[in-house]
Structure formats: C-alpha cells, structure tokens
C-alpha positions in Angstrom: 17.1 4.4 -18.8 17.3 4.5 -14.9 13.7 3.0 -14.5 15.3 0.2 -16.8 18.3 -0.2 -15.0 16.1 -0.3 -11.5 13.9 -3.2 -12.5 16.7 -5.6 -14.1 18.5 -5.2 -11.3 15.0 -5.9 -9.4 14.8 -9.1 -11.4 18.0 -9.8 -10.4 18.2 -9.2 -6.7 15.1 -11.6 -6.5 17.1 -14.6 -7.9 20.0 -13.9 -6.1 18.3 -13.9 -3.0 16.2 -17.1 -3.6 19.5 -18.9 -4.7 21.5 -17.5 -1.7 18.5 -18.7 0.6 17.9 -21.8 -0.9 21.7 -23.7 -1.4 23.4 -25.4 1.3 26.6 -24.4 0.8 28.5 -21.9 -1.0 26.1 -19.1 -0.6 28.5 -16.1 0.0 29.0 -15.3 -3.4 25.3 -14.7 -4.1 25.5 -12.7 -0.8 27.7 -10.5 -2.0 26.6 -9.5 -5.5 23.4 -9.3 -3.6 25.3 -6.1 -1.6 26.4 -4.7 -5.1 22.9 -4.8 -6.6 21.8 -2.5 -3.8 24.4 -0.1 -4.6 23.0 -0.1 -7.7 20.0 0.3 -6.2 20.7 3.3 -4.2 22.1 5.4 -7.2 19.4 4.5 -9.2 17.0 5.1 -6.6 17.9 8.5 -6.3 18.1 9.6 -9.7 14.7 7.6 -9.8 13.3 9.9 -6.7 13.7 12.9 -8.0 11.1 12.9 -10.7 8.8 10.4 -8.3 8.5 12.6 -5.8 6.9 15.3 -7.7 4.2 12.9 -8.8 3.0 11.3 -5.9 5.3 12.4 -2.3 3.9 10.3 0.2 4.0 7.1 -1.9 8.0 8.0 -3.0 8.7 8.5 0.7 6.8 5.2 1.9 9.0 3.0 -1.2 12.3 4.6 0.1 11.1 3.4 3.8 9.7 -0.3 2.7 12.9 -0.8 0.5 15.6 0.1 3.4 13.2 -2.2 5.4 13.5 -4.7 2.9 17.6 -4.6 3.1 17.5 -4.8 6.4 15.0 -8.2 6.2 17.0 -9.5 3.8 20.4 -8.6 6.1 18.5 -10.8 8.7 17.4 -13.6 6.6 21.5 -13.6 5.5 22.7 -13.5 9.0 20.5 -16.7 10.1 21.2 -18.6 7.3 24.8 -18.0 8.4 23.9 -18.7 11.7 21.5 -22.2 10.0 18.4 -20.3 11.8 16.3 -19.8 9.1 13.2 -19.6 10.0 9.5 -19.9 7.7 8.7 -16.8 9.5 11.3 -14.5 8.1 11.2 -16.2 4.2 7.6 -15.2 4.5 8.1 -11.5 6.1 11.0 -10.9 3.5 8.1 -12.7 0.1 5.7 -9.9 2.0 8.0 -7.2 1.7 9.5 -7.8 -1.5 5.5 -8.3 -3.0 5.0 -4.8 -1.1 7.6 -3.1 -2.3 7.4 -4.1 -6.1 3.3 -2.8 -5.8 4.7 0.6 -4.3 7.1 1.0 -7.2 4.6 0.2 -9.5 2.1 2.7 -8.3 5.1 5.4 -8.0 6.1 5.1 -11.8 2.6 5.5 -12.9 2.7 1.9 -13.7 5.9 2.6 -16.5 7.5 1.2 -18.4 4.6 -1.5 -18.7 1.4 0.7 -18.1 1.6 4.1 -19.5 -1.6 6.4 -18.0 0.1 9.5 -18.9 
C-alpha cells in the first residue's frame, strides 16, 4: 500500500512541478501542494526504507541522497522562477534528476509493483 501511495504521489509531484514551472502567473499554489507531496513523501519513504534496505543497502542509501537532492533542485528551480531566472540549465539538471531518481527506485523495489523477479 506504501509503494502505491509513493508512486501516485510520484505521478503527481511531476505535474505539479511541470505546471508550477511552466505558468506565468499564479504558480504558488502548485508550489505549495508540491511541499505537501514531499511530506508525503518522507513518511512513505521511510516506511518504504525499511524493507529496501535489507534488499539492496547501498542502492536505498544512494535514492534517499538523489531524492533530498532532487528537493533541493527543485527548491532552486522554485526560487528562480520567483526570482524570473529560470534558466534551461536547471529544467534540464532537475528532468536529469527526476529520470535518475525514478530508475533508482525502480531498481530498489525489485522493479514492483510493475515487474515482479521475486
């Protein structure tokens, strides 16, 4: 149910952060529901950890890292598109991160709920 939970809210977070990033004006909104879905995140995430880490360590550690990295990108991209800085750049970093992150969590659950090797 947690894994379930984790990838809607994956799903989610994606379009709220393409729609924040992409409209002109009142993008606050998705900036903020974009802050709850990490919350979500996090308790997930550690319910999530638990049984991850007992499969594969090093792979569980390295998603915690990439997806704290990917807040924090995503923090930035949010503070420039306050700031009307965007740059190409940082939208391709934060694509990057996001692609690298959704891999790691894939290779972390064993490929579940959509591959099941075990």
């Amino acid at each position: 149910m947690f894994l379930w939970i984790h990838l809607i809210f994956a799903v989610l977070l994606i379009a709220l952060v393409i729609t924040a990033l992409c409209k002109k004006n009142n993008f606050k909104l998705y900036m903020m529901a974009t802050r709850v879905s990490y919350l979500v995140f996090i308790v997930t995430g550690i319910v999530l950890f638990s049984k991850a880490f007992e499969r594969d360590a090093m792979f569980t550690i390295l998603k915690v890292l990439s997806a704290i990295f990917l807040i924090g990108l995503i923090e930035m991209a949010y503070a420039q598109k306050t700031k009307k800085s965007l740059t190409v750049g940082l939208v391709m970093s934060l694509i990057l991160v996001f692609a690298l992150v959704i891999v790691i969590g894939l290779i972390v659950a064993g490929g579940r709920p959509f591959i099941h090797f075990i």
